[in-house]
C-alpha positions in Angstrom: 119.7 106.9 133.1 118.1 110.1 133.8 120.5 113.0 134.7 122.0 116.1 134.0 124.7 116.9 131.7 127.2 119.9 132.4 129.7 121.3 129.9 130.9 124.5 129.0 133.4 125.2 132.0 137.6 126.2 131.5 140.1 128.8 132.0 139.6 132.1 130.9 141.0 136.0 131.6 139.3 138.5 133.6 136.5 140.1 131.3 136.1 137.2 129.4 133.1 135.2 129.0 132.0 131.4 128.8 129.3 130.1 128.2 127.4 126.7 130.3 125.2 124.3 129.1 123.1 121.6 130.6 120.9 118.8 129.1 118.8 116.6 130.7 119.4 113.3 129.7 116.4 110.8 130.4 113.7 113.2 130.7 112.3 116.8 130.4 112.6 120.1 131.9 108.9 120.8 131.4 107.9 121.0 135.0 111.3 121.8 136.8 113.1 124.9 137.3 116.7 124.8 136.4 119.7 126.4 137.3 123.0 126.8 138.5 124.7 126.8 142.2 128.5 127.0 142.4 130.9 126.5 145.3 134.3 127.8 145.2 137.3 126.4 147.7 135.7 127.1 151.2 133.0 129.1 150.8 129.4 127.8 151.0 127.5 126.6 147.8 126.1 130.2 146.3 122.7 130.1 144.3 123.9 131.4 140.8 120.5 131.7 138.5 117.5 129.8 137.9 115.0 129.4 135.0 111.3 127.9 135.9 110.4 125.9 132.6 106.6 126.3 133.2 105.8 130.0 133.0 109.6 131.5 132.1 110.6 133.2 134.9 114.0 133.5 135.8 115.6 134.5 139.2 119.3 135.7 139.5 121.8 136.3 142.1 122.6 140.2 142.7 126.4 139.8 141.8 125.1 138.1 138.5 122.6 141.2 137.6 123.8 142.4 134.3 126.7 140.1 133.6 125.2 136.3 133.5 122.2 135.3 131.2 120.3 132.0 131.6 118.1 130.8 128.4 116.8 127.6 127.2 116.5 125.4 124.1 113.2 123.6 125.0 113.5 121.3 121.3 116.8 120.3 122.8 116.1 120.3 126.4 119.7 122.4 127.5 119.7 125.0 129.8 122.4 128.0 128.9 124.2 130.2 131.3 126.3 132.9 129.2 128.2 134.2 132.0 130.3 137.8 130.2 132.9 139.6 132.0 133.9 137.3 134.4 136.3 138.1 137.3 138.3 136.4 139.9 135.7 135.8 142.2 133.5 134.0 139.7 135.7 131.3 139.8 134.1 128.2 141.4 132.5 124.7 140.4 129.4 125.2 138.6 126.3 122.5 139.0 123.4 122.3 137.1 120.2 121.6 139.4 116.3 120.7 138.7 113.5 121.2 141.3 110.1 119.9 140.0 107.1 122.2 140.6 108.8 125.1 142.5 106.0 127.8 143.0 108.4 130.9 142.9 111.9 131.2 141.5 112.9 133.5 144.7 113.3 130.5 146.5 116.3 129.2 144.7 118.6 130.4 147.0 117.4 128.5 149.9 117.3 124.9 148.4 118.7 121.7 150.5 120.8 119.4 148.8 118.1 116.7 149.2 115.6 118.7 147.9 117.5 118.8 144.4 115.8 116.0 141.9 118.8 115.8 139.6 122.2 117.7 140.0 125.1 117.7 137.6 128.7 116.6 138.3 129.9 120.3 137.8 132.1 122.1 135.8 135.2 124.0 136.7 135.0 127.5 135.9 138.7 129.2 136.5 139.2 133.3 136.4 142.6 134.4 136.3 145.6 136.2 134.0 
């Protein structure tokens, strides 16, 4: 079955970090750009950061700038998200997404769910002391 596969989520204090990964099970991240949305209790689902595995570049979310990291493993075909000094408001369900062909990762934000080719079951990731 081709999907994605999330892990990496938990509980952790303010200025902490975690660390996300993703693997695409079933097939390959060569021509998709991956990434992460999350959603936290109701607020709307927030574009987090997204790698495009065809020329490298990456786009992030202001609020991320400086603190969250994306990378990639292309031998093992994961997406990482190092996410360091995490606060309250991070907190959220984090899903892994894959668009195939995007032309510019600036348009990550504006994605519809059914324009998504594969999206992970999410992973909790909890901020709090």
């Amino acid at each position: 079955e081709m999907q994605l596969v999330e892990s990496g989520g938990g509980l952790v204090q303010p200025g902490g970090s975690l660390r996300l990964s993703c693997a695409a099970s079933g097939f390959t991240f060569d021509d998709y750009a991956v990434g992460w949305y999350r959603q936290a209790p109701g607020k709307e689902r927030e574009a987090v950061t997204c790698v495009n595995f065809r020329d490298g570049s990456t786009y992030y979310a202001d609020s991320m700038k400086g603190r969250f990291t994306i990378s990639r493993d292309n031998a093992k075909n994961t997406v990482y998200l190092q996410m360091n000094n995490l606060q309250p408001e991070d907190t959220a369900v984090y899903h892994c997404a894959a668009v195939l062909r995007i032309a510019d990762v600036e348009s990550w934000p504006f994605f519809k769910s059914y324009e998504f080719d594969y999206w992970g079951q999410g992973t909790q990731v909890s901020v709090s002391s």
